[in-house]
C-alpha positions in Angstrom: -27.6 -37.1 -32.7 -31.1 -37.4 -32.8 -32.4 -33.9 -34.5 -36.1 -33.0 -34.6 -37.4 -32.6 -38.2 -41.0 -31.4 -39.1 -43.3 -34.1 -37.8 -40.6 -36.5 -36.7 -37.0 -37.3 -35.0 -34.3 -38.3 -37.5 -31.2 -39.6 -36.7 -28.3 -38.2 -39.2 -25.7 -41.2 -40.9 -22.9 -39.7 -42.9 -21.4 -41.9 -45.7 -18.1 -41.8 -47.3 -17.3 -45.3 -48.1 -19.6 -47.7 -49.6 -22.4 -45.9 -47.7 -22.3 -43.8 -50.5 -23.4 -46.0 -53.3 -24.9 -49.0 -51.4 -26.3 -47.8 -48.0 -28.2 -50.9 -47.8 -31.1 -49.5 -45.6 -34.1 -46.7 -45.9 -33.7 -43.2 -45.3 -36.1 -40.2 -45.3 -33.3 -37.7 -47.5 -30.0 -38.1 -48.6 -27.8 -34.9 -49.1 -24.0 -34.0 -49.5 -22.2 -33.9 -46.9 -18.9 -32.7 -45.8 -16.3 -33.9 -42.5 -13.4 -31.4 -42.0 -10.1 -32.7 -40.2 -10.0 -36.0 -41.9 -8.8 -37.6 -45.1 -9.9 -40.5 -46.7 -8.0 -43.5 -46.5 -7.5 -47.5 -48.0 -5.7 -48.4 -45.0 -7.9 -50.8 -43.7 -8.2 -54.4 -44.8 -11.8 -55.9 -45.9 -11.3 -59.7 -45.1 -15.1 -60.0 -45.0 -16.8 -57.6 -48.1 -13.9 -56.8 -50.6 -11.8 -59.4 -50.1 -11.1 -63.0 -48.1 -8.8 -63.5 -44.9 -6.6 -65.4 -47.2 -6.6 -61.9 -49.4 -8.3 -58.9 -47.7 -9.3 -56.3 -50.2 -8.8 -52.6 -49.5 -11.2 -50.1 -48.0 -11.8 -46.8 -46.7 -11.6 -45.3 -43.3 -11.0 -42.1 -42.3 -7.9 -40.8 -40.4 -7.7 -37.3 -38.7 -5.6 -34.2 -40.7 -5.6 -31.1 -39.5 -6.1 -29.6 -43.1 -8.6 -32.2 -44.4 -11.9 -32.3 -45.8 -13.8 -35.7 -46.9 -17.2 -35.1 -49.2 -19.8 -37.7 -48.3 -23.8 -38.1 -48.1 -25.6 -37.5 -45.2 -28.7 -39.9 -44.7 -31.4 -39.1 -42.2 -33.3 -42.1 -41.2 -36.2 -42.2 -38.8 -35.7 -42.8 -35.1 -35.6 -45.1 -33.0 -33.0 -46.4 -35.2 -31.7 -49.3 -32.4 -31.9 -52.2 -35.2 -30.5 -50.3 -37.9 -27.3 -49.3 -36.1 -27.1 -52.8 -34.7 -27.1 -54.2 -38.4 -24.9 -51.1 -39.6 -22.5 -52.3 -36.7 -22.3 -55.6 -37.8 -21.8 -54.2 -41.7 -18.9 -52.6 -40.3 -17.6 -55.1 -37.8 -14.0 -55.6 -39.2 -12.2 -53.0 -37.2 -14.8 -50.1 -37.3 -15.9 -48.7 -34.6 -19.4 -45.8 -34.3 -18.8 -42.6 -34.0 -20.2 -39.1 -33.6 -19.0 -36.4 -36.0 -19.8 -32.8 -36.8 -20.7 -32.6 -40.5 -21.7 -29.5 -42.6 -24.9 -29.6 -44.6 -25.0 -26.3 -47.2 -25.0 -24.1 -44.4 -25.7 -26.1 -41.1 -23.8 -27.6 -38.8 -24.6 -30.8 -37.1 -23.5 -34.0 -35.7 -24.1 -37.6 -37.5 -23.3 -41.2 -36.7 -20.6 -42.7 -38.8 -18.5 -45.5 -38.9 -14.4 -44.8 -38.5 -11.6 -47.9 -38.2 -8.9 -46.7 -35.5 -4.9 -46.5 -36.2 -3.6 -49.4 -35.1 -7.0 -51.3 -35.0 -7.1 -55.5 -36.1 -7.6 -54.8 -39.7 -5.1 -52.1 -40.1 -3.4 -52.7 -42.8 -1.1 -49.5 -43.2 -0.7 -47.3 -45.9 0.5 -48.1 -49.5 1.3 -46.0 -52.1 -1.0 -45.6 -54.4 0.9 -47.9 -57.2 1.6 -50.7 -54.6 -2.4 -50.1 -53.2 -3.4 -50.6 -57.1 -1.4 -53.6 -57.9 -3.4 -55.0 -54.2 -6.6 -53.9 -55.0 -6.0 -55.6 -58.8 -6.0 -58.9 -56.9 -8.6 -58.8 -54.2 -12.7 -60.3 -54.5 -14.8 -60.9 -51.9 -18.7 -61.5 -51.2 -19.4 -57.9 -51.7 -17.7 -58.3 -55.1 -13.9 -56.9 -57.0 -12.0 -54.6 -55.2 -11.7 -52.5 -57.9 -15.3 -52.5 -58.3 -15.5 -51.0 -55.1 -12.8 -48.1 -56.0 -14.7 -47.3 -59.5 -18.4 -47.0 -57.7 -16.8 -44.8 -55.3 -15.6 -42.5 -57.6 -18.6 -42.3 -59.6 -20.5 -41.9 -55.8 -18.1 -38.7 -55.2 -18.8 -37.6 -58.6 -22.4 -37.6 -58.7 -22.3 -35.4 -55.3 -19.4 -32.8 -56.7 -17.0 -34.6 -53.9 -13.8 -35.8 -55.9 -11.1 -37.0 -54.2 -7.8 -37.0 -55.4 -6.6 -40.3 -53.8 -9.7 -42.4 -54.8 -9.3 -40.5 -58.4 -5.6 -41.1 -58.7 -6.4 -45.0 -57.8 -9.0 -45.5 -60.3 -7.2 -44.0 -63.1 -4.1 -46.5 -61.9 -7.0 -49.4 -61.7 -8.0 -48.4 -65.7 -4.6 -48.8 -67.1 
């Protein structure tokens, strides 16, 4: 949604993946964020930043639950923002699809662009439990670096915006032993 701001039109980008510690792009703020009826989850396979299609690493996407809250960052970035969704697009190309959202900023409701892998999509890799997703992740490189680098900087991410979430903290602690 393209929102009006003071002297310019902003498009809003929420984060909740690796958005939140390498957006890879300009914006004109950052704040936290927060998506209710989802969860985060590392049920998509990352042939392509995490991992190789010989061993595709483990990343987030976000699946609905009626009960669920995710913590993210909210970017605003000037309009017209054609070329950065484009490259944003391709960033995201294994499986992900854009999407429109309602996210809550302190106390304002509004809708954002984000970037959400469907059930059943190429890459859907299913769910693990958290020991067997571990003992994956353990295993898995790709351009984009370790898996487990990718866990541990999305933790600290959550952490610096007063976000944590048990899965990615329950996996990081399995990832330190």
């Amino acid at each position: 949604m393209i929102r009006a701001g003071t002297s310019t039109k902003r498009l809003a980008i929420f984060g909740y993946g690796s958005l939140l510690f390498r957006p890879g792009f300009s914006y004109l703020e950052r704040r936290r964020a927060a998506v209710t009826g989802y969860v985060r989850s590392f049920s998509q396979a990352s042939p392509d930043h995490r991992g190789t299609r010989e061993r595709p690493g483990r990343v987030v996407t976000l699946k609905p639950a009626a009960d669920g809250s995710v913590v993210g960052a909210l970017y605003y970035v000037a309009t017209p923002a054609d070329e950065l969704l484009n490259e944003l697009d391709h960033r995201e190309r294994a499986g992900y699809r854009r999407v429109r959202v309602d996210v809550a900023v302190a106390t304002e409701q509004l809708t954002a662009v984000t970037w959400i892998a469907p059930a059943a999509n190429a890459y859907d890799a299913g769910q693990l439990s958290v020991e067997a997703l571990a003992a994956h992740i353990r295993l898995c490189a790709g351009p984009s670096g370790r898996n487990d680098d990718y866990v541990f900087q999305l933790e600290q991410a959550l952490a610096e915006l007063g976000g944590a979430d048990p899965l990615v903290s329950d996996l990081s602690a399995l990832l330190r032993r």
